[in-house]
C-alpha positions as CSV (number, residue, x, y, z in Angstrom):
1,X,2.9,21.3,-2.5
2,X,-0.2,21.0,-4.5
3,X,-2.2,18.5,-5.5
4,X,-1.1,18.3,-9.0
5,X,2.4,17.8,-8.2
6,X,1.9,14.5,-6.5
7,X,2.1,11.7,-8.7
8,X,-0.3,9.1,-8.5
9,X,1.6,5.8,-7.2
10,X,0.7,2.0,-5.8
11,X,1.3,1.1,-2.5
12,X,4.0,-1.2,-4.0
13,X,5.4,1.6,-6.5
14,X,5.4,4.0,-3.2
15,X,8.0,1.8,-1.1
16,X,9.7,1.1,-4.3
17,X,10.2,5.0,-5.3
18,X,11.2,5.5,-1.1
19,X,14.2,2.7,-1.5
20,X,15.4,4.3,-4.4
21,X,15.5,7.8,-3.6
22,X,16.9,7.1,0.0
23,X,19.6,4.5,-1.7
24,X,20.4,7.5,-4.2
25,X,20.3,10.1,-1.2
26,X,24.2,9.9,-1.2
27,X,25.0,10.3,-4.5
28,X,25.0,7.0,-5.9
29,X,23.2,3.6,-5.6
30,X,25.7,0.7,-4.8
31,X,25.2,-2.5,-5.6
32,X,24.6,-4.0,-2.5
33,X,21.6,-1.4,-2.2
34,X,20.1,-2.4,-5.5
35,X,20.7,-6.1,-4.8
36,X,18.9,-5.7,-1.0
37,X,15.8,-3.6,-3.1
38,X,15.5,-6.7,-5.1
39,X,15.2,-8.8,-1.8
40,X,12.9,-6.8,-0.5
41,X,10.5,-6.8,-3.5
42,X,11.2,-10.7,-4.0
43,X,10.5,-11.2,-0.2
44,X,7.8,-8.8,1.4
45,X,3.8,-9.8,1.3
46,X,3.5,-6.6,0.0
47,X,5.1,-7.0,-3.1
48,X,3.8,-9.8,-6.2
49,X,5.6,-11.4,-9.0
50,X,4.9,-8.3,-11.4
51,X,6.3,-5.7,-9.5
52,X,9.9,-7.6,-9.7
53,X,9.3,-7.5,-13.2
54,X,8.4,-3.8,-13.1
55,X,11.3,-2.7,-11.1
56,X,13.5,-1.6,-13.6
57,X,10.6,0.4,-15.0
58,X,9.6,1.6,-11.4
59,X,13.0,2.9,-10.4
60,X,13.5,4.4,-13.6
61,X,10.3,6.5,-12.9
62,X,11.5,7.5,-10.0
63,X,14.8,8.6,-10.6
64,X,12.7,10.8,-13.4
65,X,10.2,12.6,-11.2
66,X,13.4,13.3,-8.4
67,X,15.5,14.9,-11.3
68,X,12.1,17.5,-11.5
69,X,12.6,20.7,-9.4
70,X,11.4,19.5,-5.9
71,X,11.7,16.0,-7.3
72,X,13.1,14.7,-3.4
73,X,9.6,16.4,-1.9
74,X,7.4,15.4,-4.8
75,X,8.3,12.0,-4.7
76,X,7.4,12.0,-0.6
77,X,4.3,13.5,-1.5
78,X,3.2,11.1,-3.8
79,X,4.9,8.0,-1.7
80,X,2.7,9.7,1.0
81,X,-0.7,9.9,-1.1
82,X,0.0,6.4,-1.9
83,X,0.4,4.5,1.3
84,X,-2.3,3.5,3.3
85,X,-1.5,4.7,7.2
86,X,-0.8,0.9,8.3
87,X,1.6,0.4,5.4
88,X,4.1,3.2,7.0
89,X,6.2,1.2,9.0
90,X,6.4,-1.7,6.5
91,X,7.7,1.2,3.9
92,X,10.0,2.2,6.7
93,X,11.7,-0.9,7.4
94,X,12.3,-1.4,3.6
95,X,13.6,1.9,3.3
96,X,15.6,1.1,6.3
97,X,16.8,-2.3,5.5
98,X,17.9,-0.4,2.0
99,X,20.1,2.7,3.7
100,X,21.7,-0.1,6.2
101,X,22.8,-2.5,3.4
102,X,25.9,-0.9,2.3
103,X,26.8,-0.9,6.6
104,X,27.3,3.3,6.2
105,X,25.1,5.6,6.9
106,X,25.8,9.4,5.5
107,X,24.6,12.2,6.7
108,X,22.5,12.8,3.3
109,X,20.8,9.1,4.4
110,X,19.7,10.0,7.4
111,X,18.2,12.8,6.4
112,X,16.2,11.4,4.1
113,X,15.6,8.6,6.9
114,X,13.7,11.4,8.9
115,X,11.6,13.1,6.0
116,X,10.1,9.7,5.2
117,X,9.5,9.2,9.5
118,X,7.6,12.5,9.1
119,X,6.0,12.6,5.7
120,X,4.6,8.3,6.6
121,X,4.0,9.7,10.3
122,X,6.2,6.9,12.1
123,X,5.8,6.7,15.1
124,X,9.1,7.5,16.9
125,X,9.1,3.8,19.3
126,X,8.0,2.3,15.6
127,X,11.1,4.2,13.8
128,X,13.1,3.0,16.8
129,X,12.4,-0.5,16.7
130,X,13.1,-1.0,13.0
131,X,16.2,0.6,13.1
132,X,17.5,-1.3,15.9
133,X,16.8,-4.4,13.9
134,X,18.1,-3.6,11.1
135,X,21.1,-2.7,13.1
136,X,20.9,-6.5,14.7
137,X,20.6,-8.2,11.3
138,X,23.3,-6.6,10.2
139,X,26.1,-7.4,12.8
140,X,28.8,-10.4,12.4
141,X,30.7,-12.5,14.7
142,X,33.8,-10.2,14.2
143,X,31.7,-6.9,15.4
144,X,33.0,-5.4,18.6
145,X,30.3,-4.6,21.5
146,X,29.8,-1.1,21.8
């Protein structure tokens, strides 16, 4: 992909355009996924008062440059560009806490789950540990051992 294909994002935009491509990734964005993006950007250091207000905006944009042809590699390019290299597993467990909201993971999801591991360059025991808690904040009293 070439350099004037990627879009020129923040750090905050970057994570923001990651959780809504991977919450779109199965063909819609539920509203448990929007309502965890909003905790996210309420609750992570990363993110200030004026990127809530901006999300609207933000995921709009987004959803515009993945309806481009190669939108879904364009906007990992640009996420890419954007994100400092010890910013990649904080984007990763957003995106991750994100896809696990809605307690179903498609096929589509984790796809999109191991683009953004390669194009951020997770490390696999980073990747690993994220998902596992995720998996543990997610469980309930009534959830059976497996």
């Amino acid at each position: 992909m070439s350099a004037e294909s990627v879009v020129p994002l923040t750090p905050q935009e970057a994570v923001i355009y990651l959780m809504v491509m991977t919450s779109a990734s199965d063909g819609s964005i539920t509203d448990t996924e929007l309502r965890t993006i909003g905790r996210v950007v309420r609750s992570f250091p990363l993110f200030s008062d004026a990127d809530e207000q901006g999300l609207v905006e933000t995921a709009e944009n987004c959803g515009q440059l993945m309806a481009m042809d190669d939108g879904l590699h364009r906007v990992l390019e640009s996420c890419a560009a954007a994100l400092p290299a010890h910013l990649s597993e904080t984007a990763y467990a957003a995106v991750v806490d994100v896809v696990t909201a809605d307690e179903r993971l498609e096929i589509t999801e984790i796809r999109v789950l191991e683009l953004i591991r390669d194009a951020l360059k997770v490390p696999d025991a980073g990747a690993d540990a994220i998902e596992h808690a995720a998996r543990a904040r997610h469980l309930t009293v009534d959830e059976v051992a497996s």
